[in-house]
C-alpha positions, 0 to 999 in steps of 0.5 A: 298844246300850250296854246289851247291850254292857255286859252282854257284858262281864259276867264270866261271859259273857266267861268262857263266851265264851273257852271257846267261842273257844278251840274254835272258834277252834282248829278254824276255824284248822285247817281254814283253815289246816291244809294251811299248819301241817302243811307247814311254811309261813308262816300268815295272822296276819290270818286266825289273829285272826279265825278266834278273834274272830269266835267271841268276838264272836258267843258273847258278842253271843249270850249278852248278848242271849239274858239281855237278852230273858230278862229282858224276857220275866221282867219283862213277865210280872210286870206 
């Protein structure tokens, strides 16, 4: 677990997965909070942080285990 974890971290992954966050993010957040922004109410700051770090969190656990099995799948070839 702290391996993939530690390769989540890695720069470009962060990188790529804020790019990715900000998309969805902003679009999750309109769409469940669009009629609340648009009328001028109050939002759910709870709902606002999950809306931008559920993406995060499943862009990078994404892209770190798409690398680590890429490079398990390279290395057993080579054996």
């Amino acid at each position: 677990m702290t391996h993939i974890f530690m390769k989540a971290m890695s720069r470009h992954i962060v990188i790529s997965a804020l790019k990715i966050t900000l998309v969805v993010g902003a679009v999750l957040n309109l769409v469940n909070q669009g009629g609340a922004m648009l009328q001028d109410e109050d939002i759910s700051w709870s709902h606002l942080i999950m809306n931008f770090l559920v993406p995060y969190c499943v862009a990078s656990y994404s892209a770190a285990k798409n690398e680590i099995e890429l490079r398990e799948s390279n290395d057993s070839r080579f054996k």
